[in-house]
C-alpha positions in Angstrom: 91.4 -83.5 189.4 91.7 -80.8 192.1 88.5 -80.0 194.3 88.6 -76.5 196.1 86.1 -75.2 198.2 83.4 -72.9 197.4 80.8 -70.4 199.3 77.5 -69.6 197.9 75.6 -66.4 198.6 73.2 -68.2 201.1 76.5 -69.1 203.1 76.2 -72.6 202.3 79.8 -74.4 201.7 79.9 -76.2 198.0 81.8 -78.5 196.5 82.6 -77.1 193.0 85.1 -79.3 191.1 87.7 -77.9 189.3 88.7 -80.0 186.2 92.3 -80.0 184.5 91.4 -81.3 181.2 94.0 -83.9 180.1 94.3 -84.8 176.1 94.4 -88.1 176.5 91.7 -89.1 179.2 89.4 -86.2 176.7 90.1 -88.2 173.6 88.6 -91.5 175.9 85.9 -89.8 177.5 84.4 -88.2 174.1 83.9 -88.6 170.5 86.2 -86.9 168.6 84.5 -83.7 167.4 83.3 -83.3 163.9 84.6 -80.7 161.0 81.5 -78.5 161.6 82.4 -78.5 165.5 85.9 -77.9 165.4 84.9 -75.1 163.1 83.0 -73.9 165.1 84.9 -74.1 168.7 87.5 -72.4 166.4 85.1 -69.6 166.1 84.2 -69.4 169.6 86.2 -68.1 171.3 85.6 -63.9 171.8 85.9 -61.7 174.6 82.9 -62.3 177.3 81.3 -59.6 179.2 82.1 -60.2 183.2 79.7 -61.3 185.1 79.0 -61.2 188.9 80.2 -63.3 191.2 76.9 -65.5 191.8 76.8 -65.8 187.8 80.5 -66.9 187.9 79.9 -69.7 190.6 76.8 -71.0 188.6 78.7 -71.4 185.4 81.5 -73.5 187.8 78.9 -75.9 189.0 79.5 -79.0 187.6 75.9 -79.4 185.6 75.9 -76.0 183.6 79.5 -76.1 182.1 78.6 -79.1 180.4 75.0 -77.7 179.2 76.6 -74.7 177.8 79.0 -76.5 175.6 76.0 -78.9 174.6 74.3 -75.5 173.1 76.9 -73.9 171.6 77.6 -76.9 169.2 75.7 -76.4 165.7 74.1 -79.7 164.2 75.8 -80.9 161.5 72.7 -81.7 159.4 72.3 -77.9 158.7 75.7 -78.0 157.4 75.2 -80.8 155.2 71.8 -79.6 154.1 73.3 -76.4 152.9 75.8 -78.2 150.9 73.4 -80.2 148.8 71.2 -77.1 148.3 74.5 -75.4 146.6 75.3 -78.3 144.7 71.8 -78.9 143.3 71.5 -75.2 142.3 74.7 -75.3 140.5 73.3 -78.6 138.7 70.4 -76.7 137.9 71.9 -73.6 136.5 74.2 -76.0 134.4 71.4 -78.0 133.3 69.8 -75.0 132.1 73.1 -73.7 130.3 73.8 -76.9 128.8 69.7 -77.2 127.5 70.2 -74.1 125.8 72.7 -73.9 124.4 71.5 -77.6 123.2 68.1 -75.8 122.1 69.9 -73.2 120.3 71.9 -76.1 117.9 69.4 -78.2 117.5 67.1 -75.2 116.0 70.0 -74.7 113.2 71.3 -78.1 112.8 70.1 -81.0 110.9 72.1 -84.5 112.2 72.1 -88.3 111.2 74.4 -90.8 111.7 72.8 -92.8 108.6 75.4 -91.8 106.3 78.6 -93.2 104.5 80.9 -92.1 102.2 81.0 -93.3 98.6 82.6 -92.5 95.0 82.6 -93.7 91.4 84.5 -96.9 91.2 85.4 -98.1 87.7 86.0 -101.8 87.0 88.6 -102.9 84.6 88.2 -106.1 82.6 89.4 -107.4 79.6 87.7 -107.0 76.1 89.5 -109.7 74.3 90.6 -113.0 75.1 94.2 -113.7 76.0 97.0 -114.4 78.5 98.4 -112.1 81.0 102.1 -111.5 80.5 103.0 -107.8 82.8 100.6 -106.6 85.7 102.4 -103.0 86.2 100.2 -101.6 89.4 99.9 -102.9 92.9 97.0 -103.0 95.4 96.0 -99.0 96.9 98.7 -97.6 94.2 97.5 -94.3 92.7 97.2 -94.2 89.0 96.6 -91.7 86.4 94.3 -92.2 83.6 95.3 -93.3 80.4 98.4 -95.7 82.4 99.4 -98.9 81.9 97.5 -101.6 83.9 98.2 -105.1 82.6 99.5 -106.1 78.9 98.5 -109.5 77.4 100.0 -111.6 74.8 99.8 -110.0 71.2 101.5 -112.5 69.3 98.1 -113.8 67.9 96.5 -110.6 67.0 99.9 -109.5 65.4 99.2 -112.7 63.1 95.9 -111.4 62.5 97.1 -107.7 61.6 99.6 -109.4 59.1 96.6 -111.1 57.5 94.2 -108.1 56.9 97.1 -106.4 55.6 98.2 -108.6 53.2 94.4 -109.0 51.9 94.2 -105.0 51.6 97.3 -105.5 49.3 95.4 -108.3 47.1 92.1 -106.1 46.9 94.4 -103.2 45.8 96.1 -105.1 43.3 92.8 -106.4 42.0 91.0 -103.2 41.7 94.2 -101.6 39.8 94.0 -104.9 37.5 89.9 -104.2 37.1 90.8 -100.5 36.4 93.0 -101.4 33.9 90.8 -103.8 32.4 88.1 -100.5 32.2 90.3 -97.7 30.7 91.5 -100.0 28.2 88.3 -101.5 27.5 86.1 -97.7 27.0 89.2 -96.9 24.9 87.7 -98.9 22.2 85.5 -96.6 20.7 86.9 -95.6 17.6 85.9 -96.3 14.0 86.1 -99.4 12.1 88.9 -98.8 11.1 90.5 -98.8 14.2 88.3 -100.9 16.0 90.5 -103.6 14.8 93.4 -102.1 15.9 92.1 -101.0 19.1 90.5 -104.7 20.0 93.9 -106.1 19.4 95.6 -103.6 21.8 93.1 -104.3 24.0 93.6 -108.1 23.6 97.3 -107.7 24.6 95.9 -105.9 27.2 93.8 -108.0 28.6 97.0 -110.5 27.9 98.7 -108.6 30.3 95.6 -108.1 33.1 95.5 -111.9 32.5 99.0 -112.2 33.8 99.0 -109.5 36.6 95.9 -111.8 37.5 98.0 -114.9 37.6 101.1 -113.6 39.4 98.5 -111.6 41.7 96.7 -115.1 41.9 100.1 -117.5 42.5 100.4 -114.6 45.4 97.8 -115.4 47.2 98.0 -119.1 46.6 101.2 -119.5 49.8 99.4 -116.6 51.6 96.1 -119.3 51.8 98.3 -121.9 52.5 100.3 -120.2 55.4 96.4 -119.6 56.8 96.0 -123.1 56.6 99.5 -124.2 58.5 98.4 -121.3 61.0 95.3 -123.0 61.4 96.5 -126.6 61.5 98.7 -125.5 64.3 95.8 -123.3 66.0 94.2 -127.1 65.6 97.0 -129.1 67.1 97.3 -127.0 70.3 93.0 -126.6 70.9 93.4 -130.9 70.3 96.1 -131.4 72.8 94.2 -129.3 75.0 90.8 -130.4 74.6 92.3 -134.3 74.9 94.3 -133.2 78.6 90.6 -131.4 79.7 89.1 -134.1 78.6 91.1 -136.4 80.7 91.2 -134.0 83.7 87.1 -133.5 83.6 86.7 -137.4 83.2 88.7 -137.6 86.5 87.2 -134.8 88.0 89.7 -132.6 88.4 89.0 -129.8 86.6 84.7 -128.4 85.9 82.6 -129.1 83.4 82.8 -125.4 82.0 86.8 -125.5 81.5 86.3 -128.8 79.6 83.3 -127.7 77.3 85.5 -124.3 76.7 88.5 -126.5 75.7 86.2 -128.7 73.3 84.3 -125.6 71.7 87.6 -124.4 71.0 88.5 -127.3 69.8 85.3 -127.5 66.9 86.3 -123.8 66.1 89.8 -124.7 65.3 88.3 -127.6 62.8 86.2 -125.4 61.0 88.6 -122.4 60.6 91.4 -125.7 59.2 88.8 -126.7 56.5 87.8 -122.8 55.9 91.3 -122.0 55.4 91.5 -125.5 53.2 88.6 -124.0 51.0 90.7 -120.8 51.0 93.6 -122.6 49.4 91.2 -124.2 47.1 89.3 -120.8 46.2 93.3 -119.3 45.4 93.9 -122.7 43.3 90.9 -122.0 41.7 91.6 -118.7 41.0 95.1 -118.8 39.6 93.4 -122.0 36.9 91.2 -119.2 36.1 93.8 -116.5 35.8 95.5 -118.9 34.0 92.5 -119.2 31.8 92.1 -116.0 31.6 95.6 -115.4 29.8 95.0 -118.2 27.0 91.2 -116.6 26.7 93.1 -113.4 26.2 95.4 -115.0 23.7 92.4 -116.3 21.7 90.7 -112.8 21.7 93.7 -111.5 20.1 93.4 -113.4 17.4 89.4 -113.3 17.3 89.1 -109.5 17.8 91.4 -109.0 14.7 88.2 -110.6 13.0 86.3 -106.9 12.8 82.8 -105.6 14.3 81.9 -108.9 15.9 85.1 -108.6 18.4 83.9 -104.9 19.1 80.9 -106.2 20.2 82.0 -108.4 22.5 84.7 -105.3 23.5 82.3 -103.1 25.0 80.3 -106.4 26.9 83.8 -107.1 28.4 84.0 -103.4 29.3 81.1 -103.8 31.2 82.0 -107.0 33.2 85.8 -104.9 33.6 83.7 -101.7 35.3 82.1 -104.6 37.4 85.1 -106.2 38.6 86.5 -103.0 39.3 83.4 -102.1 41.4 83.9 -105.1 43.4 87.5 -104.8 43.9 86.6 -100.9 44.9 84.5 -102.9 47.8 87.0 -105.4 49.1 89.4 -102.8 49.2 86.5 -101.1 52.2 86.5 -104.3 53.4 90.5 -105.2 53.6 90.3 -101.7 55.5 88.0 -102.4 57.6 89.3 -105.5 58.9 92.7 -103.8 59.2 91.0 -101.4 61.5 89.9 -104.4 63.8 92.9 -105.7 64.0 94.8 -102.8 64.8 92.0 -102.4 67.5 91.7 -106.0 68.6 96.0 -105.5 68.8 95.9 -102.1 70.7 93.7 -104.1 73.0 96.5 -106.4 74.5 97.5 -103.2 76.8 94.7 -102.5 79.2 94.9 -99.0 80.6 92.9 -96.7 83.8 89.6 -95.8 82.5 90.2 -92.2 85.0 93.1 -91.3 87.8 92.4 -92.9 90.9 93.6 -95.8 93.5 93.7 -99.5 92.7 91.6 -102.0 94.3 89.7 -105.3 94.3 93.1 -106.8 92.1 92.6 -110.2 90.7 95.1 -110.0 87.4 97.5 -112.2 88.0 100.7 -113.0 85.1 99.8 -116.2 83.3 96.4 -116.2 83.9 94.1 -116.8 80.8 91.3 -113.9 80.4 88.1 -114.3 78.5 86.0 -111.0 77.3 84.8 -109.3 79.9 86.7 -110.7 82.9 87.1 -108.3 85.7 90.9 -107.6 87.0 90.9 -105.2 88.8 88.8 -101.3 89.9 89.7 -98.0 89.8 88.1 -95.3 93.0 88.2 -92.4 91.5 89.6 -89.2 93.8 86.9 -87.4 94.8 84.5 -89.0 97.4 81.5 -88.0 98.6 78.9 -88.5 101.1 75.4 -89.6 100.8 73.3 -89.0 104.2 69.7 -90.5 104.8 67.5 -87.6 106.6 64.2 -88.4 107.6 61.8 -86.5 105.4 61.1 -84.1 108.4 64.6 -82.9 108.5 64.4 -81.5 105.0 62.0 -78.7 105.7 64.9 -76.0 105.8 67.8 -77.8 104.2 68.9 -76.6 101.0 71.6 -76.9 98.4 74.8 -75.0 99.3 74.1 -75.0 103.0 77.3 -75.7 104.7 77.7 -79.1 106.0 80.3 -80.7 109.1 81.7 -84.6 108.6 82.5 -86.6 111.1 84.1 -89.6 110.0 84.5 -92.5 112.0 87.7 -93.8 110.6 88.8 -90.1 111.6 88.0 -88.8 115.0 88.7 -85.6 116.5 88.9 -84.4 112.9 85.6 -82.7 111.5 85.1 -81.9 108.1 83.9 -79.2 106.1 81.4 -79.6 103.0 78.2 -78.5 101.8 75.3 -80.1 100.6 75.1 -80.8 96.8 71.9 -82.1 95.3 68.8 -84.2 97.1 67.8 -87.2 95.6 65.0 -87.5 93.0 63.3 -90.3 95.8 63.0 -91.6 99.1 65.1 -95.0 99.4 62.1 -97.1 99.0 61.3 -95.9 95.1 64.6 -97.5 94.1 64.3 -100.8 96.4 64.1 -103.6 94.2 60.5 -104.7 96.1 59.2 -100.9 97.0 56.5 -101.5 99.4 52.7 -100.4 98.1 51.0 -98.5 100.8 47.8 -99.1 98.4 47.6 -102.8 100.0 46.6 -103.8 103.2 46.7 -102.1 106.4 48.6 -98.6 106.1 51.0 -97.6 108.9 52.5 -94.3 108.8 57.0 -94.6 108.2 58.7 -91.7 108.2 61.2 -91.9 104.7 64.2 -91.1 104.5 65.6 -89.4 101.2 69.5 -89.5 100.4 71.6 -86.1 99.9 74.4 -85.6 98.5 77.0 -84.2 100.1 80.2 -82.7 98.5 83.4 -82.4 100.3 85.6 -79.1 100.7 89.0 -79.2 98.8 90.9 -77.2 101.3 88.9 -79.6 104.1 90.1 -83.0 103.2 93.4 -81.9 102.0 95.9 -84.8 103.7 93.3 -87.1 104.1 92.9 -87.5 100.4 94.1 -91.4 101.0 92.0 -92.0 104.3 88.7 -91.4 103.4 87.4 -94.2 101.1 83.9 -95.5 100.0 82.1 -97.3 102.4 83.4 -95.6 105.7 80.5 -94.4 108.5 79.9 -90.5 108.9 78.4 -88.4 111.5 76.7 -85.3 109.0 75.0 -81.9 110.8 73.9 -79.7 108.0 73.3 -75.6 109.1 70.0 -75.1 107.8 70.6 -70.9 109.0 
């Protein structure tokens, strides 16, 4: 520090002191000076108006310097004071952009999250028994309707085809035989004269029916008794298998139900052996009486040769003839009809897709023995849709057609377009399976919700065909302007 000496205007001799600042004995001495101070020592200085002399030597003495420096710092707190008041307007006038622009949505927008997408889901089961030979489709794969599922074993229901078709032969040749008997029968009118002649041609006729009879007869004879070996075998396996279930269920290693279905089986398998023994016996029957039927034939030959008495019994046999015909007519519907059934039952062995669509829930499995009405797998049809629950107060301006946004979970960042298809006929507690009654007890007011329909847009989900499956959560806002 340098001192030099000073006079004032009274003559008196002072001591001014005469500071060189240094940096580093400053940065000591004082706190180092805030943002707001050095901006505004920055700002300070400007060019000062010169003063007199005596003002000059009061601003050197050693007090004042430091005073003025004191006042010509701002506080910081006004610095500070002004920032938050610029920072809290502009939160205000965001606020205020943000609520209305929030206002103005929510007055044309409808929203719930209570939604979810669904679609018509098909099961496929079985409708006859059998085994499971081919599953052609996978899990997810994408079928069209009409395909191929799963084939089961036809063997048995090829049998059965073979056996309505061979009875529609019988019942044919029997009604041809009983037609025959008719025409030659009602061609017995004639005169007296004739009658004799014409009951003896009809006797060799009826000769002749007598033998078709038989041969048709001896026909069905081996056909019977392949029904019974069929059977016998049927019998053998539903034994062998009823015996091992037997033994399994006894040592508990199979349930009660497999062993009773085994055993049922089983008693079927007996009583279609001694139906298809009565069979054979019904066809042994039937040949003796064809067989009777040719020496009764025989004998009218020689009796209707007698005159007016054999026409007599001519026209009664006509009758029986038109009779036997009749019923033949009817197993004939019957052969048919039991043809049809087995060509059905048959054409039932290859399960196909009810509709196109994606497979899922897959339990068919090759080898695996079906009943009726065994579930193996579903079919999602392609073209989902959502169902929303709005409260009851949302629905005041929603209507159908309106268009619709989708935000699916599964699928963010990816809104969808639809539009809203149909409301439903009730809230969701009509179809609850306990719907509460508001008639009992104390009442307290619950806002419903109804379901509605929402249909997707074509050109919206196209890509996304295989994402968006039944059961997914959805975000819905419905433009009700």
């Amino acid at each position: 520090m340098k001192y030099s000496n000073n006079f004032d205007g009274n003559g008196r001799q002072g001591a001014v002191q005469n500071r060189e600042i240094n940096p580093v004995a400053e940065r000591h001495e004082h706190t180092t000076p805030t943002a707001a101070e050095t901006i505004v020592r920055i700002e300070q200085p400007k060019a000062l108006p010169v003063k007199p002399d005596s003002e000059k030597e009061e601003q050197q003495s050693p007090s004042q310097p430091e005073q003025g420096k004191e006042e010509s710092q701002p506080k910081p707190n006004k610095s500070r004071r002004l920032l938050l008041l610029v920072g809290a307007g502009v939160m205000v006038v965001l606020a205020g952009v943000f609520g209305i622009r929030w206002w103005m949505y929510a007055s044309t927008h409808q929203s719930t999250d209570d939604a979810y997408v669904t679609n018509d889901v098909h099961p496929v089961s079985s409708r006859i028994n059998g085994t499971v030979t081919e599953v052609l489709v996978n899990d997810n794969q994408h079928v069209q309707a009409g395909q191929l599922l799963v084939k089961l074993d036809p063997r048995d229901y090829q049998v059965q085809l073979q056996q309505t078709q061979a009875a529609l032969e019988a019942a044919q040749r029997q009604a041809n035989a009983a037609q025959s008997n008719v025409n030659l029968a009602s061609g017995n009118a004639l005169g007296n004269t004739q009658l004799a002649q014409g009951n003896v041609a009809s006797a060799k006729a009826g000769i002749s029916t007598a033998i078709a009879s038989v041969k048709a007869s001896q026909a069905a004879v081996p056909a019977a008794q392949a029904l019974v070996n069929q059977t016998q075998a049927d019998l053998v396996k539903a034994q062998a298998d009823y015996n091992r279930y037997k033994t399994l269920y006894a040592q508990g290693a199979v349930p009660r139900q497999q062993f009773e279905s085994a055993q049922d089986t089983y008693y079927v398998d007996v009583a279609k052996k001694n139906s298809a023994i009565q069979g054979v016996l019904q066809a042994q029957a039937n040949l003796a009486q064809a067989q009777e039927n040719v020496t009764k034939a025989q004998g009218q030959l020689a009796a209707y040769q007698g005159g007016l008495v054999q026409a007599r019994a001519t026209r009664e046999q006509t009758k029986v003839n038109q009779a036997q015909y009749k019923a033949a007519l009817a197993q004939i519907d019957q052969s048919r009809a039991n043809l049809n059934n087995a060509n059905l039952q048959l054409s039932y062995t290859n399960i196909v897709a009810p509709s196109a669509g994606r497979v899922g829930n897959k339990s068919a499995q090759i080898g695996q023995r079906v009943q009726s009405g065994t579930p193996l797998m579903s079919i999602t049809q392609d073209d989902p849709w959502v169902v929303a629950n709005f409260k009851e107060t949302q629905l005041a301006h929603m209507r159908i057609g309106q268009s619709v946004e989708v935000h699916v979970d599964a699928i963010p960042n990816h809104p969808f377009i639809g539009y809203v298809n149909s409301f439903s006929p009730g809230s969701g507690a009509t179809f609850a399976l306990l719907p509460s009654d508001n008639a009992t007890g104390n009442f307290t007011k619950i806002v419903q919700r109804i379901p509605v329909k929402v249909v997707f847009d074509p050109n919206s989900i196209r890509g996304y065909e295989s994402r968006i499956v039944p059961g997914l959560s959805v975000e819905i806002d419905v433009n009700v302007k």
